[in-house]
N, C-alpha and C positions, 0 to 999 in steps of 0.2 A: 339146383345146378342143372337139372336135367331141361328146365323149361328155358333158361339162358342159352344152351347148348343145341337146344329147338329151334329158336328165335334165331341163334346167328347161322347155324345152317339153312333155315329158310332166308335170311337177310340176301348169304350169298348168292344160294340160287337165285334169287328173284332179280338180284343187280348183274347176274351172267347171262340170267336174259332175257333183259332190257333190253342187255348191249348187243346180245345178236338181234335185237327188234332195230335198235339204232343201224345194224349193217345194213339190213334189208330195204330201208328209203337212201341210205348212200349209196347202195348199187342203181336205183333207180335215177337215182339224180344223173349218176355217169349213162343211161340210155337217152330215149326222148322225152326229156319234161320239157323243153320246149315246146316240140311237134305237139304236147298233147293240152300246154295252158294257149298255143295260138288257136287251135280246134276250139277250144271256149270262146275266145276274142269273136273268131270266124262267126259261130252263131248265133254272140248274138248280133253281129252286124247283118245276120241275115233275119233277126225276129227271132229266133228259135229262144223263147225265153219264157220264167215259168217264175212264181213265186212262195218264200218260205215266211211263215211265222207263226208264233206260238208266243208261251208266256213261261217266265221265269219266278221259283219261285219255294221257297223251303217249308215243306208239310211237318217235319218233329220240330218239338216234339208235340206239337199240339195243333195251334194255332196257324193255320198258314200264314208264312209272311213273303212280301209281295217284295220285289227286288226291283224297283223304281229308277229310271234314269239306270239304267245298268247295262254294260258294254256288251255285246253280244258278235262275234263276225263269224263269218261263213268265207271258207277257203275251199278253192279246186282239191277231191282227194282221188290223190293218185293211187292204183294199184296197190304200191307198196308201200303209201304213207297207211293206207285203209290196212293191210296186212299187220304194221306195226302198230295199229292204233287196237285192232281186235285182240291181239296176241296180248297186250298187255291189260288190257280189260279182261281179258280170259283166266291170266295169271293174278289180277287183284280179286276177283270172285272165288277164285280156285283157295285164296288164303284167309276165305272168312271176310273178306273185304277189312280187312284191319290194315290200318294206315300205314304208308309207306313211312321209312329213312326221308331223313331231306336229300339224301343221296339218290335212293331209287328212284326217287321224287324227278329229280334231276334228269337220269336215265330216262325215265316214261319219257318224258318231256322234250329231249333230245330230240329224237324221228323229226318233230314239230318248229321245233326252232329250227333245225337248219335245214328242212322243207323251203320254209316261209323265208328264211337267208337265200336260198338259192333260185324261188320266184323271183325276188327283187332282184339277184343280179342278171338274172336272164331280162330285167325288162318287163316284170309281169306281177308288180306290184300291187297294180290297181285290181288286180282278181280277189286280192285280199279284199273282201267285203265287210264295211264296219256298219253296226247299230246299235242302237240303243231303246231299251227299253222304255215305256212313255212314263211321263210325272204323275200322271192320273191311275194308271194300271200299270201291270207288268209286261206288256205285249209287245213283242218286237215285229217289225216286217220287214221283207227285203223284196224288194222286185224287180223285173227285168235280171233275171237271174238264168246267166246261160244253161241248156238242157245240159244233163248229164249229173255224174256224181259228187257231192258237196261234204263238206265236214263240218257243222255247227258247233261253233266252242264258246265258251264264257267258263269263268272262276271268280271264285268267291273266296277271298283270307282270312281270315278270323288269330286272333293270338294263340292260337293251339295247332290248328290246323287249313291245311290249303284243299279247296275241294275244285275239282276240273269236270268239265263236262266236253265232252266231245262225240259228237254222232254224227252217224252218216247218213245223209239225205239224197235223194236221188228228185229231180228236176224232172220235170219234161215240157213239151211244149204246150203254154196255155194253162197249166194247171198249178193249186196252189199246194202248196208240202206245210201240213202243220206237226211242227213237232213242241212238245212242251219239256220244259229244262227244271227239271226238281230234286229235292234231295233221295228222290226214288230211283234216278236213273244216274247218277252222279258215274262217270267213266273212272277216276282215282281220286283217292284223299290221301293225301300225304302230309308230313309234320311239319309245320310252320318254323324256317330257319332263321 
């Protein structure tokens, strides 16, 4: 009884907060997230532009396996989508990294989804950067990629579980950001609904 009684007091906290992670990018939405996805537009119509890639790709439990053809995008992160996206990576390391609720799941997930709702209605849809990893290897690339700060995402589902990566890559001009996406850095897992 005692470890049920663990697990749902941890449940709750962790889905209290989420939800104050999900406040923290809707306060943001209601400042300038226009002023700050046209500042990316602006640069790179002026050149100011840099390139990200790496390789995706799951090390356990043995054998690496390569993640081929596989979707990978990079999004503008704002301030306070980056504040929600740590906070919650903070709080899955903090719990043993033991898989979310499909619910908390949900929460984490929030900030992001209606980040990426509210680019598109402002007009700023095409910031959302899509790739794919190659047929032959795991390597994604992206270029021409305004300076400034990024959030690298892709997931992986499985019948058990949903695994999410999400990192923040910082751009600048002329130069290339390699970041690699494996089951060592994985930002949440949570239970497959």
């Amino acid at each position: 009884m005692r470890g049920w009684a663990r697990s749902a007091v941890s449940g709750f906290v962790c889905l209290a907060f989420l939800s104050a992670c999900g406040g923290l990018a809707a306060r943001e939405q209601g400042q300038d997230l226009s002023g700050f996805l046209q500042s990316l537009r602006e640069a790179k119509q002026k050149g100011e532009v840099g390139s990200v890639e790496g390789y995706v790709y799951l090390i356990m439990p043995g054998v690496p396996t390569p993640l081929k053809n596989w979707a990978v995008h990079l999004i503008p992160l704002s301030s306070g989508l980056e504040a929600s996206v740590a906070s919650a990576q903070e709080r899955f390391a903090r719990n043993g990294r033991t898989p979310l609720s499909v619910e908390a799941l949900g929460q984490a997930r929030r900030p992001i989804d209606d980040y990426l709702k509210e680019m598109a209605r402002l007009g700023h849809a095409g910031l959302i950067l899509p790739a794919k990893t190659g047929t032959q290897e795991p390597k994604f690339t992206f270029n021409d990629v305004p300076v400034g700060r990024w959030l690298l995402m892709t997931e992986l589902s499985s019948k058990i579980s949903v695994l999410l990566w999400a990192h923040p890559v910082t751009v600048a001009k002329g130069d290339l950001v390699r970041q690699t996406l494996n089951d060592g850095n994985v930002w949440l897992e949570g239970l497959t609904p």
